[in-house]
TORPA-4810 file (N, C-alpha, C, O; in nm, 3 decimals):
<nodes>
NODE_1_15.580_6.770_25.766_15.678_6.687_25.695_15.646_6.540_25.717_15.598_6.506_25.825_X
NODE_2_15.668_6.451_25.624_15.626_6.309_25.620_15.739_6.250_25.741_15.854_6.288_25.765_X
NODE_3_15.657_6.144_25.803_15.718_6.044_25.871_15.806_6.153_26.034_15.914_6.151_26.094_X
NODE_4_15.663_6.242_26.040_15.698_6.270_26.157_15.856_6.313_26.205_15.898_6.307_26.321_X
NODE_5_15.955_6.373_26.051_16.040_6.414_26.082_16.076_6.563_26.207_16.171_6.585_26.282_X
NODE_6_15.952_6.635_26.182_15.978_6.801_26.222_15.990_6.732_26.405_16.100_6.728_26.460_X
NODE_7_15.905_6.701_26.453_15.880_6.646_26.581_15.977_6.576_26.611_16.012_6.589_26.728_X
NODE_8_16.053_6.482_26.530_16.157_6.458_26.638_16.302_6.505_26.554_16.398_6.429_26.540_X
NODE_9_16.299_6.614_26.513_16.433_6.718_26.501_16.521_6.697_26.661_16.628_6.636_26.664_X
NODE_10_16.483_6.732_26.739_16.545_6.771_26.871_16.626_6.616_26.910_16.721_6.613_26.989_X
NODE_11_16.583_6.518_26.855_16.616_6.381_26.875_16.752_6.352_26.804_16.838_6.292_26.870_X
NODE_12_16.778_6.386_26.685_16.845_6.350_26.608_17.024_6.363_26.658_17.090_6.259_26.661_X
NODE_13_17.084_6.483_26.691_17.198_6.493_26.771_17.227_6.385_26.911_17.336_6.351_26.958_X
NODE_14_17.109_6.351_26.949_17.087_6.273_27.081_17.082_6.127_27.087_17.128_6.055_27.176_X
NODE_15_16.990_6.078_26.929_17.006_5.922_26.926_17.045_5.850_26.803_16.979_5.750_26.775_X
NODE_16_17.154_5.890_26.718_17.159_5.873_26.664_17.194_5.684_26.626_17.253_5.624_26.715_X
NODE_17_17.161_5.612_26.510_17.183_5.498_26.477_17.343_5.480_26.531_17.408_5.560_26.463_X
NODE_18_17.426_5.415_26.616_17.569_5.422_26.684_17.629_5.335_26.550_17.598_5.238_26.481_X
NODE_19_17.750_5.448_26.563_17.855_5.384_26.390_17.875_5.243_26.433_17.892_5.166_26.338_X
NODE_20_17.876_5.176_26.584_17.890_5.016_26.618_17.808_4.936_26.529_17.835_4.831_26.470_X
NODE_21_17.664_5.033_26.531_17.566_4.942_26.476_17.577_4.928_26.304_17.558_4.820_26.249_X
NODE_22_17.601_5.020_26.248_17.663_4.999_26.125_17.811_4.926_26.091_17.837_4.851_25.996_X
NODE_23_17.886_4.964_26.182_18.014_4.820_26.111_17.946_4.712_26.181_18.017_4.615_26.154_X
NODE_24_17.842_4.667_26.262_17.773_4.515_26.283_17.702_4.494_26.151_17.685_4.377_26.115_X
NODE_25_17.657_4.590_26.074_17.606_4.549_25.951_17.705_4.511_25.834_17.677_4.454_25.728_X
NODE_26_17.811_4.551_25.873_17.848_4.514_25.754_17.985_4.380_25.780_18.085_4.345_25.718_X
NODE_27_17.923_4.342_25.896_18.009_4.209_26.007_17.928_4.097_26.002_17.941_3.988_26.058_X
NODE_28_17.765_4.179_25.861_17.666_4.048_25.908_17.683_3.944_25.787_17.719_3.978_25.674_X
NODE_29_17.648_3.792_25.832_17.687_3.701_25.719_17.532_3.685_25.670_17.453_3.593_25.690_X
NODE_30_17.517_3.804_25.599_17.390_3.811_25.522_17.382_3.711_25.390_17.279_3.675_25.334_X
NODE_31_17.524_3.674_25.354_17.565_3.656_25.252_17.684_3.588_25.252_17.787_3.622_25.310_X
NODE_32_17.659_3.446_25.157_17.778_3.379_25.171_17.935_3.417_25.229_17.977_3.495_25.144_X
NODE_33_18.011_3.405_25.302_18.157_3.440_25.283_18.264_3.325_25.237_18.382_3.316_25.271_X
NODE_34_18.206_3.260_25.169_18.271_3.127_25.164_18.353_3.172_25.006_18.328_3.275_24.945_X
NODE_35_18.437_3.084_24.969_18.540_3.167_24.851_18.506_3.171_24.713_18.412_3.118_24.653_X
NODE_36_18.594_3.237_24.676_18.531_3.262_24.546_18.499_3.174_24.480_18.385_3.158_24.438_X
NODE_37_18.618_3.081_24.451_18.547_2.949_24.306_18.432_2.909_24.395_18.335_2.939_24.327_X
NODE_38_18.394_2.865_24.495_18.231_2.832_24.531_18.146_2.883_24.486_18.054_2.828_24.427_X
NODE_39_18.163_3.043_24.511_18.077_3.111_24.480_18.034_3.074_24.312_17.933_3.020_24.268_X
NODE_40_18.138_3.120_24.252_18.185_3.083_24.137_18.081_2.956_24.050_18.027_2.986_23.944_X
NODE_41_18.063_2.807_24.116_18.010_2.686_24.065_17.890_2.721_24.104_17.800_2.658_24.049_X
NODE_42_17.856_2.806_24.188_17.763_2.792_24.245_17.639_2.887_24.166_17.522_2.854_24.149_X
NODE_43_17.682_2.966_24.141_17.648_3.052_23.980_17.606_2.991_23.856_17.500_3.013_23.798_X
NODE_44_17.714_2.901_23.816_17.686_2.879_23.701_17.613_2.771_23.693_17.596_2.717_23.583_X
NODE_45_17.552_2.717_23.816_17.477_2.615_23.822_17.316_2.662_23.839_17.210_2.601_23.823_X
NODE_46_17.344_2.780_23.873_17.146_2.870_23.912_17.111_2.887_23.753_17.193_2.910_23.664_X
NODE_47_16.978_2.871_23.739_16.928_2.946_23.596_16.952_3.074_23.556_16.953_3.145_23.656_X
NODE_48_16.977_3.151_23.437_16.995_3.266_23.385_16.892_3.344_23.457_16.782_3.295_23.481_X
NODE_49_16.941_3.524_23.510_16.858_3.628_23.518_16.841_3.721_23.437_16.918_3.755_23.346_X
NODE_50_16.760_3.757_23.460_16.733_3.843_23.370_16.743_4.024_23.419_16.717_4.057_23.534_X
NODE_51_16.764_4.076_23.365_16.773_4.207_23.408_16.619_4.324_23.385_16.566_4.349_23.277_X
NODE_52_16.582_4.371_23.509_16.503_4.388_23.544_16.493_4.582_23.530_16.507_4.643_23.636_X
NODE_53_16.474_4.650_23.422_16.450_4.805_23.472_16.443_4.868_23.554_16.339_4.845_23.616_X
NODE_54_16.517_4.963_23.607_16.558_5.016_23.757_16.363_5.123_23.756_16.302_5.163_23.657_X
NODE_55_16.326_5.135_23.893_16.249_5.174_23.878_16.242_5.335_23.885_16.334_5.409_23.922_X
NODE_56_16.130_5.368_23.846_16.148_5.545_23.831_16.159_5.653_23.973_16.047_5.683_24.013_X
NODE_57_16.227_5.689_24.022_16.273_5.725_24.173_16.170_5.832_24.171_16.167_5.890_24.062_X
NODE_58_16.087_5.874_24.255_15.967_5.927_24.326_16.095_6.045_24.303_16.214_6.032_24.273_X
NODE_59_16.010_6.167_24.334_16.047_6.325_24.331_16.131_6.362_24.438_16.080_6.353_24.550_X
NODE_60_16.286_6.414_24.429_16.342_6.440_24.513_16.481_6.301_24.515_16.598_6.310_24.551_X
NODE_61_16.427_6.221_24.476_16.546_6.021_24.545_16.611_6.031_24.396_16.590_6.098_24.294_X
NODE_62_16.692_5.938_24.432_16.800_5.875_24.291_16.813_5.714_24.328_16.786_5.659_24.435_X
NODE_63_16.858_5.660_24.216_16.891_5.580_24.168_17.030_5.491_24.232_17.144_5.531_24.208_X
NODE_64_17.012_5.407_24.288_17.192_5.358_24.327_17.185_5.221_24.279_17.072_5.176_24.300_X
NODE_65_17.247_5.155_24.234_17.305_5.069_24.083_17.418_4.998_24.220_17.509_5.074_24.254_X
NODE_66_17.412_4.887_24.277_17.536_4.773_24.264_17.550_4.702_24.161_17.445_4.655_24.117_X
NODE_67_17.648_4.677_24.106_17.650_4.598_23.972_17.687_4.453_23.999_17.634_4.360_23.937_X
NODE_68_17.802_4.429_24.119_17.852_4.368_24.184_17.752_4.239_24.233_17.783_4.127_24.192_X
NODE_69_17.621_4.254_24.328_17.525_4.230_24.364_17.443_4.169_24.326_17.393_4.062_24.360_X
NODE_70_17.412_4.293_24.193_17.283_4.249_24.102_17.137_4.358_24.146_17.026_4.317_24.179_X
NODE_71_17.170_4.463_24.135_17.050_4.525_24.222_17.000_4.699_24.198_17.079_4.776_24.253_X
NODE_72_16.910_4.753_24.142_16.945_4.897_24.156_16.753_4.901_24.252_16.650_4.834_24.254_X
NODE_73_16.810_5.027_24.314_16.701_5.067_24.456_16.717_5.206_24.439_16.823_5.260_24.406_X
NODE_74_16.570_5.286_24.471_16.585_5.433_24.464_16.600_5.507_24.645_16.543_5.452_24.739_X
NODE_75_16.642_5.573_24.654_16.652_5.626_24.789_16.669_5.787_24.794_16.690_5.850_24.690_X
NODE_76_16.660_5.843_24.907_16.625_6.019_24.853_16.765_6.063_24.835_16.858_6.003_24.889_X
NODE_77_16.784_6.167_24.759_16.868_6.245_24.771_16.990_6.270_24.841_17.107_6.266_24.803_X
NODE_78_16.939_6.298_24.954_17.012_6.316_25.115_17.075_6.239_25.134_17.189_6.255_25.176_X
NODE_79_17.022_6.125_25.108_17.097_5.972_25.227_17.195_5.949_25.086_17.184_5.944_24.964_X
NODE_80_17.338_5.937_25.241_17.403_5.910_25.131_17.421_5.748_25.124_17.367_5.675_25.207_X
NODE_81_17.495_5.702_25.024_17.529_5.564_24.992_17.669_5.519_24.959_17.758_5.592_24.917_X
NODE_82_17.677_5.377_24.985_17.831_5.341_24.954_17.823_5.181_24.960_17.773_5.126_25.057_X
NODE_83_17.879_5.105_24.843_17.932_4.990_24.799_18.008_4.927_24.861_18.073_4.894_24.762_X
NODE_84_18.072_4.870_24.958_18.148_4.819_24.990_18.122_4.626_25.015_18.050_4.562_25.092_X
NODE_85_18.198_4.597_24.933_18.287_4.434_24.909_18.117_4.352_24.885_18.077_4.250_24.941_X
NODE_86_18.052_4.428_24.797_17.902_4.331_24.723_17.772_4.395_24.829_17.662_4.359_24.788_X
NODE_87_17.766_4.469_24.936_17.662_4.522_24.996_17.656_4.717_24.984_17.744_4.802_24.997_X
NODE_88_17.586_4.721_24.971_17.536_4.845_24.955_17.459_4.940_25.110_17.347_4.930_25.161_X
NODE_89_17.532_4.993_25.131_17.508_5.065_25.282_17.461_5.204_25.238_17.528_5.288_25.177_X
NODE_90_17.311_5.217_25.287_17.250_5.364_25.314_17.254_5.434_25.490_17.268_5.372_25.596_X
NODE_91_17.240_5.558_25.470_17.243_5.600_25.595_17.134_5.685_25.557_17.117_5.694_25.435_X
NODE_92_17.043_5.758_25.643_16.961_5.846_25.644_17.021_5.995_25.663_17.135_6.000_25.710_X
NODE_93_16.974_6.086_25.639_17.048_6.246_25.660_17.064_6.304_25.805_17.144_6.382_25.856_X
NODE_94_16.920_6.210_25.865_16.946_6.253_25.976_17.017_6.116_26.143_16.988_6.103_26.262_X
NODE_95_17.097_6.060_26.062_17.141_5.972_26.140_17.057_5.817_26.218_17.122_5.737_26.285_X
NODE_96_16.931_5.803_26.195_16.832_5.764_26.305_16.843_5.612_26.210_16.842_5.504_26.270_X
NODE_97_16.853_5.620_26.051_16.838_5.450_26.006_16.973_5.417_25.925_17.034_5.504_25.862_X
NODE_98_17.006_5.311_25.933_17.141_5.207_25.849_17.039_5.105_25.794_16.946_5.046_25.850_X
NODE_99_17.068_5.103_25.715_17.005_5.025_25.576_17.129_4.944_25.479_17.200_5.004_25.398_X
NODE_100_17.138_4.795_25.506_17.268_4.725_25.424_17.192_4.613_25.363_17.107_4.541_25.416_X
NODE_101_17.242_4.611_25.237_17.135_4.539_25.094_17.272_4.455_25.030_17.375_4.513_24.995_X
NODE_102_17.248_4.298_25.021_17.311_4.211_24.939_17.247_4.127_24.906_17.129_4.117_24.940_X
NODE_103_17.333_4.007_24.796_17.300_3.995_24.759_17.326_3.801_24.777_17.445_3.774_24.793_X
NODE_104_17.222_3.668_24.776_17.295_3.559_24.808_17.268_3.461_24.683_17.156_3.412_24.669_X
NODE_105_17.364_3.434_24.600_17.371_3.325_24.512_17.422_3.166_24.494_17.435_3.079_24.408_X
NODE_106_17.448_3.199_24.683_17.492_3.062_24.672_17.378_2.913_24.714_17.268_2.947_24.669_X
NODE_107_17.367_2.799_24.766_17.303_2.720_24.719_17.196_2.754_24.848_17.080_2.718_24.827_X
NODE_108_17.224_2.820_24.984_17.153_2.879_25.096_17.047_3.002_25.033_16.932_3.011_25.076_X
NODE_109_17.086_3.069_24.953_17.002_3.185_24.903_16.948_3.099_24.788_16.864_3.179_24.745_X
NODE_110_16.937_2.987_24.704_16.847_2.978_24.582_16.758_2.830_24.702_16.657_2.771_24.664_X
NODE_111_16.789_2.817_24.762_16.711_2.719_24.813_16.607_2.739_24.909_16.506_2.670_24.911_X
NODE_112_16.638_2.862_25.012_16.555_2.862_25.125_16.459_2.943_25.120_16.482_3.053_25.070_X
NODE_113_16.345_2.920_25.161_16.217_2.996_25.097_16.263_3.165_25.140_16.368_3.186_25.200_X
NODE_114_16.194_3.247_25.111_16.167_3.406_25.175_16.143_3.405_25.337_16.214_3.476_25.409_X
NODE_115_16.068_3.347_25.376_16.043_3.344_25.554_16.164_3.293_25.602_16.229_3.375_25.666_X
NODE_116_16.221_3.164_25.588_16.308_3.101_25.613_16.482_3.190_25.598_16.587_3.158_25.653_X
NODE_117_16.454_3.306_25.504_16.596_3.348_25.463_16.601_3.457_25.587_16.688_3.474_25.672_X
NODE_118_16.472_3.525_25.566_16.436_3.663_25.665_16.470_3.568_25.790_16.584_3.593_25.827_X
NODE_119_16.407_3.463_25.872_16.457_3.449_26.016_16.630_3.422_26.047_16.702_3.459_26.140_X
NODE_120_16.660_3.339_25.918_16.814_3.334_25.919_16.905_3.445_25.953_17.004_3.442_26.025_X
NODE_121_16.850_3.551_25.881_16.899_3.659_25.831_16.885_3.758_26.007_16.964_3.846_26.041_X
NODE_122_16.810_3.728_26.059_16.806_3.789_26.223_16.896_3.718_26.274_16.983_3.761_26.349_X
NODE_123_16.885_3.625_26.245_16.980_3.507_26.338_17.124_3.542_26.327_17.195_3.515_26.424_X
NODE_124_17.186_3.609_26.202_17.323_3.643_26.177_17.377_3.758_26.251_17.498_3.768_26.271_X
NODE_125_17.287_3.853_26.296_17.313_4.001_26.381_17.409_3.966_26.484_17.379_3.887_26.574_X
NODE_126_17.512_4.015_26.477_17.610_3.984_26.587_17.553_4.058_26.731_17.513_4.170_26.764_X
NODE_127_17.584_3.882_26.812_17.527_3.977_26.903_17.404_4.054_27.003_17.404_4.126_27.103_X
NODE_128_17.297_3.992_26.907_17.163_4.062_26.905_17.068_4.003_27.040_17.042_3.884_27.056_X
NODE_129_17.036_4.082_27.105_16.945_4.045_27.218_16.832_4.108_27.194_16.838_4.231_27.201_X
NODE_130_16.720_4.057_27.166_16.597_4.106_27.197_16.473_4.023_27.160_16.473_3.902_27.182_X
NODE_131_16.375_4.082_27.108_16.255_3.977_27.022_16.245_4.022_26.920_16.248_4.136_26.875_X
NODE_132_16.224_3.874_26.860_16.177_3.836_26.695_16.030_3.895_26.647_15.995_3.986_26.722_X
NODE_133_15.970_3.878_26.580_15.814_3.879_26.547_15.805_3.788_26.531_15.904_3.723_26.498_X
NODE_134_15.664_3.720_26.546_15.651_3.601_26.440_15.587_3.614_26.325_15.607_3.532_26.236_X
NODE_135_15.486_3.738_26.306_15.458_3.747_26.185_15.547_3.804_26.094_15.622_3.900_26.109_X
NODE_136_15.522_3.713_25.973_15.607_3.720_25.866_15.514_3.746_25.720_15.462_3.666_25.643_X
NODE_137_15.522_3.938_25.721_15.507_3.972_25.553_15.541_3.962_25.468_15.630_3.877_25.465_X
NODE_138_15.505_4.036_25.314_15.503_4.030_25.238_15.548_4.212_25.163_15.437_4.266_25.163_X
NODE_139_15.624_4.291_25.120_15.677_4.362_25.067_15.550_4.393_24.974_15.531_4.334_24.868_X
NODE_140_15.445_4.515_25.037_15.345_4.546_24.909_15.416_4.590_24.821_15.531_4.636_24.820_X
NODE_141_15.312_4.567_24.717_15.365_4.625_24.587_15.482_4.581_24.541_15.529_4.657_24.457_X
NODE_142_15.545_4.490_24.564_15.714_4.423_24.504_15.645_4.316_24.385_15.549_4.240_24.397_X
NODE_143_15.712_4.335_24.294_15.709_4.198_24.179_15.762_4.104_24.238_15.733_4.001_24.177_X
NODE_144_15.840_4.077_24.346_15.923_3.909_24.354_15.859_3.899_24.436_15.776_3.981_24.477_X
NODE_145_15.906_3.718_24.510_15.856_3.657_24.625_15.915_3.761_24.712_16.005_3.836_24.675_X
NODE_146_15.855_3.761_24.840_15.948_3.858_24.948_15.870_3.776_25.087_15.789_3.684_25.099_X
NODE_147_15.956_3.879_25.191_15.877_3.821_25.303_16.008_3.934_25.404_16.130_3.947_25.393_X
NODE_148_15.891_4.006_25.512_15.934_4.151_25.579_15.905_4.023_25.717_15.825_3.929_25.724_X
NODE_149_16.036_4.085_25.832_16.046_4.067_25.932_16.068_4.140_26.027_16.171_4.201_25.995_X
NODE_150_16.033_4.175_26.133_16.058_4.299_26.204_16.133_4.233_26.352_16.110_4.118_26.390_X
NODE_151_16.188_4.292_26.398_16.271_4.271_26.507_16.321_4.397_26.616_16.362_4.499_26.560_X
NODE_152_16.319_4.396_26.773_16.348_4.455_26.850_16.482_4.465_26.945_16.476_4.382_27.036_X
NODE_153_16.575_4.526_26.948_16.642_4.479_27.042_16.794_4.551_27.051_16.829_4.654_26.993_X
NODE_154_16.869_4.473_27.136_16.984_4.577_27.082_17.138_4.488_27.052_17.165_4.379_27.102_X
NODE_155_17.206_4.548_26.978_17.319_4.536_26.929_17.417_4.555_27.048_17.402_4.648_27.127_X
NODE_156_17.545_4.439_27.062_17.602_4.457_27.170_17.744_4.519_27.070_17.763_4.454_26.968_X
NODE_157_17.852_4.648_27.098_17.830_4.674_27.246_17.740_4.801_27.273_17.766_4.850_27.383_X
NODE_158_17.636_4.872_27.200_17.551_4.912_27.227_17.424_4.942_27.327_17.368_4.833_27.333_X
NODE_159_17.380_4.998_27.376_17.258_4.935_27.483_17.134_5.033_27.434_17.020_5.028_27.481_X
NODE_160_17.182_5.131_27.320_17.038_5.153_27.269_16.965_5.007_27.212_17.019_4.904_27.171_X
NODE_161_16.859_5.032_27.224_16.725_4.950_27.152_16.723_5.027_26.972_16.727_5.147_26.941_X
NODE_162_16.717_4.946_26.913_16.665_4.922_26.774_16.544_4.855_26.718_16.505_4.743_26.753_X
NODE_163_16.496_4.920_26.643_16.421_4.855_26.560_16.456_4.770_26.447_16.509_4.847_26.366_X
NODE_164_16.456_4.663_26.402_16.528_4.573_26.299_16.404_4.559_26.210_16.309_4.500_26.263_X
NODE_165_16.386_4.605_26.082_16.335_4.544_26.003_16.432_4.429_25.855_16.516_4.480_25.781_X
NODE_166_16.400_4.315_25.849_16.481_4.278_25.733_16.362_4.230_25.668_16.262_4.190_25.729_X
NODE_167_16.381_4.236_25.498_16.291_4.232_25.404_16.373_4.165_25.247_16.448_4.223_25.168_X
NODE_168_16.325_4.034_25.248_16.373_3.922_25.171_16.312_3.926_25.014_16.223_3.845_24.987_X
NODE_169_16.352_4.006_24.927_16.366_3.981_24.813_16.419_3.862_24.756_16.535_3.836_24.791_X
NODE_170_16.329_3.738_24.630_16.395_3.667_24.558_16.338_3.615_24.430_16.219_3.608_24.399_X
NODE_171_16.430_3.584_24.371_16.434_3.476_24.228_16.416_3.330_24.281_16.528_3.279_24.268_X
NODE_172_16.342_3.250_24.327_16.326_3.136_24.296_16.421_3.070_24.259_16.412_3.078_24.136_X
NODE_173_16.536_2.989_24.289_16.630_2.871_24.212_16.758_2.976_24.195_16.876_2.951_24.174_X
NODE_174_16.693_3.095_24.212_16.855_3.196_24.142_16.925_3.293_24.253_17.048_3.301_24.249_X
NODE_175_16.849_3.372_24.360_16.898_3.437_24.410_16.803_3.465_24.522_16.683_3.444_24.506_X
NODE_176_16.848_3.510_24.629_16.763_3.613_24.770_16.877_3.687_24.760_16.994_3.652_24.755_X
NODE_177_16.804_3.839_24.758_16.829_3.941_24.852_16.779_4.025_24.945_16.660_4.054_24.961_X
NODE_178_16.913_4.082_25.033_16.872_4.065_25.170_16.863_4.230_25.205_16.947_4.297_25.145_X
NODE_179_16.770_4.306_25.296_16.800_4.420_25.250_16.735_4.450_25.438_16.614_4.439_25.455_X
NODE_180_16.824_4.484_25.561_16.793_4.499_25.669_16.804_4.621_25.688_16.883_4.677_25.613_X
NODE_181_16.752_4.680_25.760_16.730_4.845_25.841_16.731_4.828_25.982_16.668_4.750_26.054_X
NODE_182_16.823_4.923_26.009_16.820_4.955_26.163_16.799_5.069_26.207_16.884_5.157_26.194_X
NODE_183_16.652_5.096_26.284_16.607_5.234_26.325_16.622_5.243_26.445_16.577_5.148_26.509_X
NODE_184_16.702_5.378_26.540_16.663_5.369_26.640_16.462_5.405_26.726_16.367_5.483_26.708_X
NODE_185_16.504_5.274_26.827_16.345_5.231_26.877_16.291_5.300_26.955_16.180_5.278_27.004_X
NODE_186_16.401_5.444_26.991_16.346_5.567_27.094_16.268_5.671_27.041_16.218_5.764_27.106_X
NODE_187_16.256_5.646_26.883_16.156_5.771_26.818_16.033_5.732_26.785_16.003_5.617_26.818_X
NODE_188_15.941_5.806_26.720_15.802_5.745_26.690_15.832_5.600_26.634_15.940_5.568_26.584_X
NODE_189_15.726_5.519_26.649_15.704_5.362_26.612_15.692_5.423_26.459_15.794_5.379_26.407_X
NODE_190_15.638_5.483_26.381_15.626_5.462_26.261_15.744_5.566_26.194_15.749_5.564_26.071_X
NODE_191_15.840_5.658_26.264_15.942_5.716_26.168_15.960_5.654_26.088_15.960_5.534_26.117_X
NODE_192_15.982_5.684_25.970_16.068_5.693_25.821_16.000_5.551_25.778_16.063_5.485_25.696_X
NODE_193_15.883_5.501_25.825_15.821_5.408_25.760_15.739_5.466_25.611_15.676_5.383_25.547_X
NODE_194_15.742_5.553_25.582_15.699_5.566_25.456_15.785_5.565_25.346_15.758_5.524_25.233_X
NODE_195_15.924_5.626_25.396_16.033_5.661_25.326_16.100_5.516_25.288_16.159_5.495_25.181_X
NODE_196_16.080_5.412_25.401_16.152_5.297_25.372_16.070_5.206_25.341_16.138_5.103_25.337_X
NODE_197_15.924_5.173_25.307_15.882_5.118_25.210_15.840_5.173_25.094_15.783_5.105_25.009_X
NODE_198_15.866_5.312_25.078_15.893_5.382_24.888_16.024_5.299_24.859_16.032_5.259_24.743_X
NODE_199_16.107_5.274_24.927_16.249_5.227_24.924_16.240_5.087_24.861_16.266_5.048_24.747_X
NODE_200_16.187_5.010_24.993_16.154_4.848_24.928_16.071_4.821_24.811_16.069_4.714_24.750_X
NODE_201_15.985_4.952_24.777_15.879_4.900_24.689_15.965_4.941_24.489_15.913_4.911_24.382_X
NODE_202_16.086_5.006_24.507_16.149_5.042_24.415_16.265_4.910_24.416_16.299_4.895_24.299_X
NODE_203_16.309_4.847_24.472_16.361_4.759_24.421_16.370_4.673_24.329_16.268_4.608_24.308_X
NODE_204_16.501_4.642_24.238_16.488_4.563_24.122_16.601_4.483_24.102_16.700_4.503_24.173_X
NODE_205_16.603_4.367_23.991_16.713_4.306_24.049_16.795_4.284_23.896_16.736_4.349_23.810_X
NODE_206_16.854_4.247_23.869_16.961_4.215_23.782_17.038_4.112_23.766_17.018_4.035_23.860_X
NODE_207_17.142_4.060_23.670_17.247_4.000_23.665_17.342_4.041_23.711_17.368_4.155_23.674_X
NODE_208_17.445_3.974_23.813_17.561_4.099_23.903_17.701_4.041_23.728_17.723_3.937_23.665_X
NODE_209_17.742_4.153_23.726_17.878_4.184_23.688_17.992_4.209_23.753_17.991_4.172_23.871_X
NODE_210_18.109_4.271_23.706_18.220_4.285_23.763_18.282_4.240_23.853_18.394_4.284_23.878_X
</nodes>
């Protein structure tokens, strides 16, 4: 089975991603919180987007659509998903990754390059003790600017270790989005690394509605 799932079966009841570490994701200021009419001027002042064809989900994944955001991403089957207040939260089937994707239109997200959004974007983790990387990628195979950051450490009040990857999708002048994963750092170094860049490499972006 890909990504070294069968081998660490026995793991999964034992380390799972802690639900702490997921409501810290969705506690993170990935994304403006400042009020609406801001948000609001702040919109109608970026250039028009354009809407971008969701991409074709590999054998087995579907399709998940924020409209809210601006964003559709394919992910498997299994993992389930859920919308809540403009971010989009995946979980894996077998507990081990949290995956939370938004979206920033305000004058911080059309201004700051891709490297610059990704270190910010560590910097917001409530909490977070550990090390940064300093190298700073590039999202193969993505049509937009991007830029992948990886990070170690742990979430307080937690004392497992994580793996942090965040990976900076953007529009130039119009938008970054922000799309972080948290794996636990007690299983193979490369788990579900195949699964979660089929993930990043299906990303697409849109005009947000509603």
């Amino acid at each position: 089975m890909p990504d070294g799932t069968a081998s660490c079966r026995a793991d999964r009841a034992v380390h799972p991603v802690p639900i702490r570490t997921v409501a810290a994701l969705l506690a993170l200021t990935l994304v403006s919180t400042g009020c609406a009419d801001e948000e609001e001027k702040t919109e109608k002042k970026a250039p028009q987007e354009r809407a971008d064809p969701p991409a074709k989900p590999p054998p087995g994944w579907r399709t998940v659509r924020n409209s809210r955001a601006g964003f559709t991403i394919a992910i498997p089957k299994s993992w389930p998903s859920v919308n809540v207040r403009g971010r989009t939260m995946v979980r894996s089937d077998d507990r081990l990754v949290a995956v939370s994707i938004s979206a920033d239109r305000t004058a911080r997200g059309r201004k700051l390059s891709a490297a610059a959004y990704a270190r910010r974007t560590i910097a917001t983790v409530p909490d977070f003790a550990g090390i940064v990387g300093k190298r700073v990628s590039r999202v193969p195979g993505s049509r937009y600017d991007s830029a992948v950051l990886a990070a170690t450490g742990t979430v307080n009040p937690s004392d497992l270790s994580q793996r942090i990857t965040v990976a900076i999708f953007q529009r130039p002048a119009r938008v970054s989005y922000g799309v972080l994963v948290f794996r636990n750092a007690g299983v193979k170094p490369r788990f579900h690394d195949r699964t979660i860049g089929r993930m990043l490499r299906t990303f697409r972006a849109r005009p947000p509605s509603g």
